[in-house]
C-alpha positions as CSV (number, residue, x, y, z in Angstrom):
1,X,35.7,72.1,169.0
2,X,33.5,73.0,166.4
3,X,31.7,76.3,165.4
4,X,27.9,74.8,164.2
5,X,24.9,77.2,163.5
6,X,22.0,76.3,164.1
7,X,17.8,76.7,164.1
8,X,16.4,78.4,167.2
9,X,13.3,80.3,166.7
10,X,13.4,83.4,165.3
11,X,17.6,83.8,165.6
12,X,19.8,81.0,164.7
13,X,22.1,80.4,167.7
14,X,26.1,79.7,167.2
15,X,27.8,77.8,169.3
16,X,30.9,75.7,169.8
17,X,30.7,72.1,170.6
18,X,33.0,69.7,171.2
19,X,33.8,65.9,173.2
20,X,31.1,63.7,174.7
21,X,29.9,62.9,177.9
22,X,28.0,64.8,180.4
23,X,27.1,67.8,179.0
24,X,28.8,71.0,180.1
25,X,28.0,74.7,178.7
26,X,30.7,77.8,179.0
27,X,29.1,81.2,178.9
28,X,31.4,84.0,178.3
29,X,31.5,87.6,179.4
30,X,30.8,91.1,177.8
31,X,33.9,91.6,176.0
32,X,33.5,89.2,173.1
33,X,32.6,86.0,172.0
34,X,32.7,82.4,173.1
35,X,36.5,81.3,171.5
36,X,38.2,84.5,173.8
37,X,37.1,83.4,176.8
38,X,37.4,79.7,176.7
39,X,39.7,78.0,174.3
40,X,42.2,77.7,176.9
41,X,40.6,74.9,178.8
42,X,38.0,73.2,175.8
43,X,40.5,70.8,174.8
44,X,41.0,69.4,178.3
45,X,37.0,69.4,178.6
46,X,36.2,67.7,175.7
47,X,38.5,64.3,177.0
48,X,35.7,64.1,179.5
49,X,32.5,66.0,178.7
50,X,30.2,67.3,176.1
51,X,31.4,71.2,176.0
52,X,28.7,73.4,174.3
53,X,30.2,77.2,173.9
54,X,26.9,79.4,172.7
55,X,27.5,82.9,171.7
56,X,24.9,85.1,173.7
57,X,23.0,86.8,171.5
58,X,24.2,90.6,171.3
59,X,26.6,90.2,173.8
60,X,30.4,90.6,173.0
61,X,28.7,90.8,169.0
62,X,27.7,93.4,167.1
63,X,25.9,92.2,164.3
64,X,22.6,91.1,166.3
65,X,20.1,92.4,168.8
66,X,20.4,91.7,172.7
67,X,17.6,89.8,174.7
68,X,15.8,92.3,177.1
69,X,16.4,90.5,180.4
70,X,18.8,88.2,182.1
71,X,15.6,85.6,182.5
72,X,15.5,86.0,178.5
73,X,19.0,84.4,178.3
74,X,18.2,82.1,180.7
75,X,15.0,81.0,178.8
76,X,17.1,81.2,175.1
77,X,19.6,78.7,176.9
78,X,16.9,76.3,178.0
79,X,15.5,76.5,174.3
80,X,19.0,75.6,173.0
81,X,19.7,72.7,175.0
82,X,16.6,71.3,174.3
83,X,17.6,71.8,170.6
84,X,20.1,69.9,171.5
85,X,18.4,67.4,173.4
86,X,20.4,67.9,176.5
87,X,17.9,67.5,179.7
88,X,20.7,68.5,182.1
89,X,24.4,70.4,182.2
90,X,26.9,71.8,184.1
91,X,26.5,75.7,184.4
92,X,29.9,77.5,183.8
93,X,30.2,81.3,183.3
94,X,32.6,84.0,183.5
95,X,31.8,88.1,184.2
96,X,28.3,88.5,182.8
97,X,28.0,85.1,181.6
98,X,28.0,84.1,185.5
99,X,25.0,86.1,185.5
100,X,23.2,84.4,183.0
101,X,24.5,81.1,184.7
102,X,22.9,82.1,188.1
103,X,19.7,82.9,186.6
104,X,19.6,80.0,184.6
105,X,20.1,77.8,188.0
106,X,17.4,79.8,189.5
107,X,15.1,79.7,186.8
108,X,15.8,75.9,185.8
109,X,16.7,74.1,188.7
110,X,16.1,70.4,187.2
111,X,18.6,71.5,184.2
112,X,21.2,72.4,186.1
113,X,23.2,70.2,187.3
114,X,26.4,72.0,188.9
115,X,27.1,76.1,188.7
116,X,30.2,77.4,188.4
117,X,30.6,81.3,188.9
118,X,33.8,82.8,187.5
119,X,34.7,86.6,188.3
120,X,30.7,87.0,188.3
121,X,27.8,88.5,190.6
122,X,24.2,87.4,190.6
123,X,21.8,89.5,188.7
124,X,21.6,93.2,189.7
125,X,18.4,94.3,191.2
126,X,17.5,97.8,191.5
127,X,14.9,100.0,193.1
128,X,12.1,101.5,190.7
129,X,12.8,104.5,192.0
130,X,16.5,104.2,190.9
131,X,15.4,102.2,187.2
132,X,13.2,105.6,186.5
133,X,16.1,108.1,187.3
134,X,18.4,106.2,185.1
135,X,15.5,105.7,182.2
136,X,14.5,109.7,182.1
137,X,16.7,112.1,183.7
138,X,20.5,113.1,183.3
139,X,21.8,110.4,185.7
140,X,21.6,107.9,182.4
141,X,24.8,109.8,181.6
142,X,26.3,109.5,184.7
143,X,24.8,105.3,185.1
144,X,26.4,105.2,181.2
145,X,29.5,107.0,182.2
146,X,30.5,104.1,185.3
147,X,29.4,101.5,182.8
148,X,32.1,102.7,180.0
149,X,34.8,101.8,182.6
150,X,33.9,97.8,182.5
151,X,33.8,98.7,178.3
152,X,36.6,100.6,177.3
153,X,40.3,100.1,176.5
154,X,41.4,101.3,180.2
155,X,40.2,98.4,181.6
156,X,42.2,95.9,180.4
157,X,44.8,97.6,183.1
158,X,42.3,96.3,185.8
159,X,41.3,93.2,184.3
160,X,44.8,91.1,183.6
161,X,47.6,90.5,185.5
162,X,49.6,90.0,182.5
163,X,48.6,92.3,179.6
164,X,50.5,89.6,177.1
165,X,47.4,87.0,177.9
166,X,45.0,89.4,177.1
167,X,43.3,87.8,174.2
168,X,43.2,89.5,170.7
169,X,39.1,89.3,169.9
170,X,38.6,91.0,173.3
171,X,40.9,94.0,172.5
172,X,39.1,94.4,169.1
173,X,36.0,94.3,171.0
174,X,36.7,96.9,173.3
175,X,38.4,99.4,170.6
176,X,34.4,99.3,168.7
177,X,32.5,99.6,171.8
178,X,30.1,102.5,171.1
179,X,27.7,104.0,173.2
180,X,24.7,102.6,171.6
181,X,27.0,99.2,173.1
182,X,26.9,100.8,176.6
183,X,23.1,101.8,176.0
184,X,22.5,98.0,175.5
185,X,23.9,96.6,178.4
186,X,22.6,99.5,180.6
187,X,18.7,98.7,179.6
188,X,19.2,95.0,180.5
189,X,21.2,95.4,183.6
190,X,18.2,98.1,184.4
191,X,15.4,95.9,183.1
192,X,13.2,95.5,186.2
193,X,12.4,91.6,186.1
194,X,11.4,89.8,189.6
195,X,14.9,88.6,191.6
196,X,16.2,85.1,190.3
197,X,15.7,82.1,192.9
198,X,19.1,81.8,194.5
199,X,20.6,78.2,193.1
200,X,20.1,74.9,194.7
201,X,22.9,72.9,192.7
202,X,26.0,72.9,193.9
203,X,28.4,75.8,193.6
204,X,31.6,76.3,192.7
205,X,33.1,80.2,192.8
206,X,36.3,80.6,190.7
207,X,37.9,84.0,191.4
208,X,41.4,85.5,189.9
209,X,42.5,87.6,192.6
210,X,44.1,90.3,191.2
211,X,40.9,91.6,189.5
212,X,40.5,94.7,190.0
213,X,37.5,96.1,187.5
214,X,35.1,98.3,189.5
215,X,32.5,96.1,191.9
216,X,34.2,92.9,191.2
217,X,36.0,92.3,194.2
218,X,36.9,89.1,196.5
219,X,35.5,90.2,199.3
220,X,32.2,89.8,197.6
221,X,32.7,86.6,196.2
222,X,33.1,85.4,199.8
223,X,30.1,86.9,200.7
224,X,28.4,85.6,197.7
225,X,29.9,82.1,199.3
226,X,28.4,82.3,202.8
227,X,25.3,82.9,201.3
228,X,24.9,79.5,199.2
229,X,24.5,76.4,201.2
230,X,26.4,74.2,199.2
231,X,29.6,76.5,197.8
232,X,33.1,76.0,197.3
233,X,35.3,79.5,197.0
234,X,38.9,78.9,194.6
235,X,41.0,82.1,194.2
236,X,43.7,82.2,191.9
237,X,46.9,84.1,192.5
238,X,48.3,86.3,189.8
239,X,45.2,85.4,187.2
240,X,42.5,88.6,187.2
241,X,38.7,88.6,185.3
242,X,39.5,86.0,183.3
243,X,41.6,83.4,185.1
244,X,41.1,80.4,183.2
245,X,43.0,82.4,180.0
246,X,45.9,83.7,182.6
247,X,46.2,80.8,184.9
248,X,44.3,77.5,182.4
249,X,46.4,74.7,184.6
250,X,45.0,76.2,187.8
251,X,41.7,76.7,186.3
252,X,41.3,73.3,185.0
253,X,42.4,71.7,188.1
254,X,39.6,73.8,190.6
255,X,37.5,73.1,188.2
256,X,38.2,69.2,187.5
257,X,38.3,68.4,191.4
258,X,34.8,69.9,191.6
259,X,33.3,68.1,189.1
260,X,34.7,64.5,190.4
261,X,33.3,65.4,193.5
């Protein structure tokens, strides 16, 4: 893989790509950047694909600003694959970069061709009711407070099966989290936009089972499952949030037998 910077509007976007082939694009999570949550399984990718690794802006980074809204990272990856002059891709993402991949599908349907969801729930939607309370009154602290348990050190206890895997730019990450950090991904979890179109592509749901971070649970993921029409549920034994860097065999496999089919 190769790291490549390059012109996209008013940012330049960073990404890592790799192989050729059909085009497929890994989104990572919260916790850092794009090399923590997938070098594990590039190399295998890039035998049979085009693997494009952006770095989100402001997410898992600290030296640039966020995008307001989930649809504005699904809009800043249609604008980088046409940089790229990709018309369609497979969808992968893990925690909230499985957000950004359901929106995307929603958003883009013609663009995506497959959606993989990896430890990850569908964009939030909340009341206005509930977006006011958190916006002007104490319960921002309280909102902020549950949040720092997805962000801080603790959670690496709930996240991994085996605390050896854990990967080294993810515990750096989580030791400078601050609470402006926190403040960020509270306003864009909280930012109000319309419900995303529930994908049409088909959908594969990767799920470590012994994740244990607050909300993330299997018994949603199979619920998220009966809802799609065309869904596939994997769980992974003794892998947690991120199973393809605890378990990259069994990751790899799931996720090579759904793309052949």
């Amino acid at each position: 893989m190769e790291q490549r910077t390059i012109p996209l509007g008013e940012q330049p976007a960073r990404l890592w790509t790799g192989g050729t082939g059909d085009a497929i694009v890994l989104l990572h999570g919260g916790w850092a950047g794009a090399e923590a949550y997938w070098s594990t399984i590039t190399d295998d990718l890039e035998r049979s694909h085009r693997v494009i690794a952006p770095e989100l802006p402001g997410i898992g980074t600290i030296d640039e600003p966020p995008l307001p809204t989930f649809g504005a990272y699904a809009a800043w990856l249609a604008k980088l694959l046409d940089a790229l002059a990709i018309e369609q891709a497979v969808i992968v993402g893990n925690s909230l970069g499985a957000t950004v991949a359901w929106r995307f599908a929603g958003d883009y349907p013609e663009r995506c061709r497959s959606l993989v969801m990896v430890n990850g729930y569908p964009p939030p939607v909340y009341p206005s009711g509930v977006r006011w309370l958190v916006s002007n009154t104490p319960v921002r602290a309280m909102a902020r407070s549950n949040l720092a348990q997805l962000y801080g050190r603790e959670v690496i206890d709930l996240a991994f099966h085996d605390r050896t895997k854990v990967p080294d730019g993810i515990v750096r990450s989580l030791e400078r989290f601050s609470s402006a950090d926190l403040d960020r991904v509270l306003d864009i979890m909280l930012a109000g936009e319309a419900p995303s179109a529930p994908p049409k592509a088909r959908t594969l749901l990767v799920w470590g089972e012994t994740d244990r971070t607050p909300v993330l649970d299997k018994q949603g993921a199979r619920k998220m499952r009966q809802a799609l029409d065309q869904s596939k549920l994997v769980t992974i034994p003794e892998a947690g949030h991120l199973p393809q860097v605890e378990k990259p065999a069994e990751f790899r496999r799931a996720l090579r037998d759904f793309l052949k089919a």
